[in-house]
C-alpha positions as CSV (number, residue, x, y, z in Angstrom):
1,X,-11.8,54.6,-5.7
2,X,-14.5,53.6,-8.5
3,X,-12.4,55.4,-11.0
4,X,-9.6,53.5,-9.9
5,X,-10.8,49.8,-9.8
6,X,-11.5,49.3,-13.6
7,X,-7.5,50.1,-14.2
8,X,-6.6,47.7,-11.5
9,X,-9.2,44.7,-12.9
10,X,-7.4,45.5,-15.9
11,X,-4.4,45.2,-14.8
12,X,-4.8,42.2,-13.1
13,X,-6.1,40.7,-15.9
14,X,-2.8,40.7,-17.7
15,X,-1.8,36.6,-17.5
16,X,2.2,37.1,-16.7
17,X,1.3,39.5,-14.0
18,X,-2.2,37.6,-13.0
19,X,-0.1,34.3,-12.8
20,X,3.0,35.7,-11.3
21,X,1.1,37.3,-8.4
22,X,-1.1,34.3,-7.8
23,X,0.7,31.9,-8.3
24,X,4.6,32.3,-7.8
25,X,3.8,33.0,-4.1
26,X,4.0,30.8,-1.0
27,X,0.5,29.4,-1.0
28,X,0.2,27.5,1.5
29,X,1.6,30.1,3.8
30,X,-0.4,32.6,2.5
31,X,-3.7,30.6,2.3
32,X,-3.0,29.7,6.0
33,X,-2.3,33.3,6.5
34,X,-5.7,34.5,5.0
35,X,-7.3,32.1,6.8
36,X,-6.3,33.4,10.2
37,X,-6.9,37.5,8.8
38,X,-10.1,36.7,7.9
39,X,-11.5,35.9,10.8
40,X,-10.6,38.8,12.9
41,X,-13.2,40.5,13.8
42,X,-12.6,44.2,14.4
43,X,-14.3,46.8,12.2
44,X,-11.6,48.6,10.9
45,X,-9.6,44.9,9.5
46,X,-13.2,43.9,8.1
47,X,-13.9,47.7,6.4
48,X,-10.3,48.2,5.4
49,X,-10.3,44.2,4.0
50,X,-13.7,45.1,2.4
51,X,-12.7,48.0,0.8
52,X,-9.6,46.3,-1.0
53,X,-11.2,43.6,-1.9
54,X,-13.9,45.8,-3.9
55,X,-10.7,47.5,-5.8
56,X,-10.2,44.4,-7.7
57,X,-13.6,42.2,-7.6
58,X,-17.2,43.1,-8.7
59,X,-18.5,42.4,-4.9
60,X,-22.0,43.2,-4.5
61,X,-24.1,42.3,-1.5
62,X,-27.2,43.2,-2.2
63,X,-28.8,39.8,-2.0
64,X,-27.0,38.9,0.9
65,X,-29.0,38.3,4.1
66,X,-27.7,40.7,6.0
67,X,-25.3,43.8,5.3
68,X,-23.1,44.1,8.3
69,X,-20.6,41.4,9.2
70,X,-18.8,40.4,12.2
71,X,-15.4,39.4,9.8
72,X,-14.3,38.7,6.2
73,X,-15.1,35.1,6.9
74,X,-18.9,36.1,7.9
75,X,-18.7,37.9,4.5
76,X,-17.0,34.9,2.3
77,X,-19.8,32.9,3.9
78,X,-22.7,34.6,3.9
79,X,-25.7,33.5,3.4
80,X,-28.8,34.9,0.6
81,X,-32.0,36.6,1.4
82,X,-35.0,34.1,1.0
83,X,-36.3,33.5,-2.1
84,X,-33.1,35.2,-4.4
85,X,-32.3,32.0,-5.9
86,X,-35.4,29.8,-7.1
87,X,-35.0,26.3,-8.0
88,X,-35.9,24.5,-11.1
89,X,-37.6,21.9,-9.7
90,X,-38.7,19.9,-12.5
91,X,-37.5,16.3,-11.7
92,X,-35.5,15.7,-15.3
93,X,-33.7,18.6,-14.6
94,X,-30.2,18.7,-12.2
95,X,-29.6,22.0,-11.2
96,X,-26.2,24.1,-10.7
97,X,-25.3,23.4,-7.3
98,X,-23.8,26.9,-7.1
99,X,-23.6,30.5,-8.7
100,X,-20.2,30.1,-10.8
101,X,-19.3,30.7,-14.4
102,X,-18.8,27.6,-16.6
103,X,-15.7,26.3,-17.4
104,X,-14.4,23.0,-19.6
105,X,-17.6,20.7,-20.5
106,X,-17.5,17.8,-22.5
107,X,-18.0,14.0,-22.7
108,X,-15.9,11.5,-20.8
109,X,-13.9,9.0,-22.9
110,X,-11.6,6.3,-22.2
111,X,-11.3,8.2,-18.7
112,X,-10.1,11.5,-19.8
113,X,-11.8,15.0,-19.5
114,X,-10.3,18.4,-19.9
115,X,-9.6,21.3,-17.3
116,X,-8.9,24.1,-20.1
117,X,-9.0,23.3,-24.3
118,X,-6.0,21.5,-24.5
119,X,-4.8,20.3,-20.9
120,X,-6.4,17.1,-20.5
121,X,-6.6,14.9,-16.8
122,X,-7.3,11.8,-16.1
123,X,-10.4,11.2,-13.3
124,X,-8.5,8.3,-12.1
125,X,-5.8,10.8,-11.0
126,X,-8.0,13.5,-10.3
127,X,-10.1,10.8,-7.7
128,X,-6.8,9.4,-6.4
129,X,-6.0,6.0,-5.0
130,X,-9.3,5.7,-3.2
131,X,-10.6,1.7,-3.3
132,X,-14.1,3.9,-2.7
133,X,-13.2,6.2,-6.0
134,X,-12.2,3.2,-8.6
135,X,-15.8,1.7,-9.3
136,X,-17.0,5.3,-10.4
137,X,-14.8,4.8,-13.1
138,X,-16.6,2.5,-15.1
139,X,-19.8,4.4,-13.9
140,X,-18.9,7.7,-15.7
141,X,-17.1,6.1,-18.6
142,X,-19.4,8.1,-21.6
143,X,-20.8,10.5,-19.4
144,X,-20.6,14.4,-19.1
145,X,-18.6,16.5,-16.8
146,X,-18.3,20.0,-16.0
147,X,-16.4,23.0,-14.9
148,X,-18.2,25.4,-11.9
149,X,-16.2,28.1,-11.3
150,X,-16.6,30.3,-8.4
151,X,-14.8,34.0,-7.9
152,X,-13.6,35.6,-5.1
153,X,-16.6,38.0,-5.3
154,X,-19.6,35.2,-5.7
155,X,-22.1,33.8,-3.8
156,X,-19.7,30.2,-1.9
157,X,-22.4,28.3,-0.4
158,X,-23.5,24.9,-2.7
159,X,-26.7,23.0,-2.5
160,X,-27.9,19.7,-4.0
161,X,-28.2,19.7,-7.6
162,X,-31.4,16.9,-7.3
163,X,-33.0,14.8,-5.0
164,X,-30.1,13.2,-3.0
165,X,-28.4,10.9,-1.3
166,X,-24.7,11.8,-0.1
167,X,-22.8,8.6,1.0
168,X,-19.4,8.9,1.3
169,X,-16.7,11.7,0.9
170,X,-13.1,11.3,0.3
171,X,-11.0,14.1,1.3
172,X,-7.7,14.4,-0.9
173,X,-4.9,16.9,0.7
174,X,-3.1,18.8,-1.8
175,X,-1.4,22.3,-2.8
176,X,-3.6,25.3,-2.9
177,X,-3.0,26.8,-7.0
178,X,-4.8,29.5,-8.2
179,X,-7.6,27.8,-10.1
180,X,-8.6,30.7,-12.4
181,X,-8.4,30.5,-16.4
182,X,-4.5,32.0,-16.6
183,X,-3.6,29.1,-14.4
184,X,-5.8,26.4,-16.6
185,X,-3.5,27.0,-19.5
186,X,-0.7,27.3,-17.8
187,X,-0.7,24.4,-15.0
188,X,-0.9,20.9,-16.5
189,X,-3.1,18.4,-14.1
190,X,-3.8,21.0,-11.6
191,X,-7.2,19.9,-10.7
192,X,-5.3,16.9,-9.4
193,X,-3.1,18.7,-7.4
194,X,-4.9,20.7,-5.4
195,X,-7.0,20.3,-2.0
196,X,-10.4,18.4,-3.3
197,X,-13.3,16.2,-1.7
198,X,-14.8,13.9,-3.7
199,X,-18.5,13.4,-3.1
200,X,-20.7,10.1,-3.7
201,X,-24.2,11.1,-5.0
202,X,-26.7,9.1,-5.7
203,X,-30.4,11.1,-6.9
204,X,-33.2,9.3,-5.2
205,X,-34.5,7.6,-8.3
206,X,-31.2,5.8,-8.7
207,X,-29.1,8.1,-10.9
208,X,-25.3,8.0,-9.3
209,X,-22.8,11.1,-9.9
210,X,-19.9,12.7,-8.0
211,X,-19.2,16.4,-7.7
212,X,-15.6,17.4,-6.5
213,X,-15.2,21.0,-4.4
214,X,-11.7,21.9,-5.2
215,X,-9.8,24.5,-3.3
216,X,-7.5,27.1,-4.4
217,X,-5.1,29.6,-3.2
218,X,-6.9,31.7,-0.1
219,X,-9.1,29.1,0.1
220,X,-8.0,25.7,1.1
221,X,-11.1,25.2,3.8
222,X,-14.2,23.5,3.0
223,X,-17.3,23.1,5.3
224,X,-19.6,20.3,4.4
225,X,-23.4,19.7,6.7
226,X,-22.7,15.8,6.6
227,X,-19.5,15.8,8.3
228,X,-18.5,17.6,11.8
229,X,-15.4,18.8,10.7
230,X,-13.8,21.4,8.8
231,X,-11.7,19.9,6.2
232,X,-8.6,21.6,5.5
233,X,-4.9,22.2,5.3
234,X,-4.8,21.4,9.1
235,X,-7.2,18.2,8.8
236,X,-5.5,15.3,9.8
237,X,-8.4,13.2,10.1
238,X,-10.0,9.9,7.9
239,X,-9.2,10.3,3.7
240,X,-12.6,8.2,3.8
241,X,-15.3,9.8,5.3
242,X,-18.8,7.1,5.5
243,X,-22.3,9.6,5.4
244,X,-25.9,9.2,4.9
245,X,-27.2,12.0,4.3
246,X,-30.4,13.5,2.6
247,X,-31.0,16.1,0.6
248,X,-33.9,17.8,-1.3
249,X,-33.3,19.9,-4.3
250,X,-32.0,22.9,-3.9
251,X,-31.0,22.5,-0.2
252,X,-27.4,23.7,1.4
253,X,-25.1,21.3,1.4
254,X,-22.1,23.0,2.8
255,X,-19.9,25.7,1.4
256,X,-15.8,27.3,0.6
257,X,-14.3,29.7,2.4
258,X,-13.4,32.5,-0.4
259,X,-13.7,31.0,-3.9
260,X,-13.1,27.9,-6.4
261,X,-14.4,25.4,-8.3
262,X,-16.8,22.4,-8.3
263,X,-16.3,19.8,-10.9
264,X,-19.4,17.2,-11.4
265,X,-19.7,13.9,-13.4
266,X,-22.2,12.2,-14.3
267,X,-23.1,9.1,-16.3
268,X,-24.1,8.4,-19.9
269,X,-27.4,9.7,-21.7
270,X,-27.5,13.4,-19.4
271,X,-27.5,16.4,-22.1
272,X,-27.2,20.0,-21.1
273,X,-29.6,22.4,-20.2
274,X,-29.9,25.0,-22.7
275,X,-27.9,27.8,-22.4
276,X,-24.8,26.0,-20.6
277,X,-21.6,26.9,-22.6
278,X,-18.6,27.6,-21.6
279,X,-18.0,31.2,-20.3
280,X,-21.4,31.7,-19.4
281,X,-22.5,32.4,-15.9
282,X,-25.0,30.2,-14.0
283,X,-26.6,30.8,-10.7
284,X,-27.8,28.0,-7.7
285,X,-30.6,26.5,-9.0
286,X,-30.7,27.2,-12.4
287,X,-31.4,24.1,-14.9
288,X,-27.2,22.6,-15.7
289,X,-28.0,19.4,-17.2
290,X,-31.4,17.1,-18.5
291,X,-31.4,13.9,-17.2
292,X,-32.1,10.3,-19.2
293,X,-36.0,9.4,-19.3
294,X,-36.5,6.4,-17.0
């Protein structure tokens, strides 16, 4: 089987075939469908699922809490042993929220940021109609934003980033598109058309930003500590979700199901940590961006 996967990785990695396969699917019905088969729980569906899902991901759980889980779900989920992802906490510093690689980064300007070089979005579209999403618009103009992607095989729990203060969340339905690099340059807007929650931050010294969990195909569920439900494909619940909610640096905020991505924006005069350049890998906790002096 080891001999095997790096021919299958490969040739996954071919971008007709990659998209084709992810993409050109039902994926609603099949992100619904993974959704029921991962929470099964019967050893040989879990070992058999496990094994498959090693073939074509670089899985490795050896930081994971514990080794033996009830389902794939228990697996997609699970949580870190103590101490295996310290936190910066120096207070100019805002931490990744989650271990991911990074994707687009840039400034935003006149409202328009980019999901892959050359496919540009617009925040107003990727935030929606929300009344509670248009004053952020003005807040961000001449900020930073930036890419977090997560894969199948990575750690899916996210924590605060700084000192904060979670508000509101507005929950956007949408379709469930693969959201690796193949799709980027190949699906104009898509940000904006998938499943997404939009999250209003503010750090406790007064610094507001919004990151936005975005689901993809297999993956269309999101779990969040501040609200009581699970938010997706089957939510039929509030857009607009009112919280006040607490959290200290570094602490779990909630988590995906399988994979994706976490977008985050913030306002003028941030700079990036050093290091944080596209297709480089970051882990929870580690320094993402420097914040303004007071």
């Amino acid at each position: 089987m080891m001999k095997i996967r790096p021919y299958l990785q490969k040739w996954m990695l071919q971008e007709d075939l990659n998209f084709l396969l992810t993409n050109r699917i039902p994926r609603l019905a099949l992100t619904r469908f993974m959704g029921w088969w991962s929470q099964i729980r019967h050893p040989w569906v879990v070992k058999s699922s496990m094994a498959i899902w090693r073939l074509f991901s670089d899985l490795d759980l050896s930081e994971a809490k514990k080794q033996n889980f009830s389902s794939l779900h228990d697996c997609f989920t699970r949580e870190l042993m103590p101490g295996a992802r310290p936190v910066n906490l120096e207070p100019q510093l805002m931490t990744s929220p989650c271990d991911a690689i990074v994707g687009a980064t840039g400034e935003i300007r006149e409202g328009q940021v980019f999901q892959a070089k050359g496919f540009p979005y617009l925040l107003k579209t990727l935030l929606g109609e929300s009344r509670m999403c248009q004053p952020w618009l003005e807040k961000l103009e001449g900020g930073r934003f930036v890419t977090l992607r997560l894969t199948s095989s990575m750690y899916h729990r996210f924590h605060a980033p700084h000192d904060v203060k979670l508000s509101h969340v507005t929950y956007i339905s949408g379709d469930t598109w693969n959201v690796n690099p193949v799709a980027l340059k190949r699906v104009q807007q898509l940000f904006c058309k998938n499943e997404r929650a939009v999250l209003h931050l503010q750090t406790h010294d007064g610094v507001p930003f919004l990151m936005v969990p975005v689901a993809a195909v297999l993956v269309a569920s999101m779990r969040f500590h501040a609200v009581d439900v699970l938010l997706n494909l089957q939510y039929k619940g509030a857009n607009e979700i009112p919280c006040n909610a607490d959290y200290a640096k570094g602490q779990e905020m909630g988590w995906f199901e399988h994979g994706s991505t976490i977008l985050i924006f913030v306002p003028a005069g941030f700079d990036w940590a050093p290091g944080i350049v596209s297709g480089e890998k970051v882990k929870m906790g580690q320094p993402l961006l420097v914040k303004p002096l007071p």
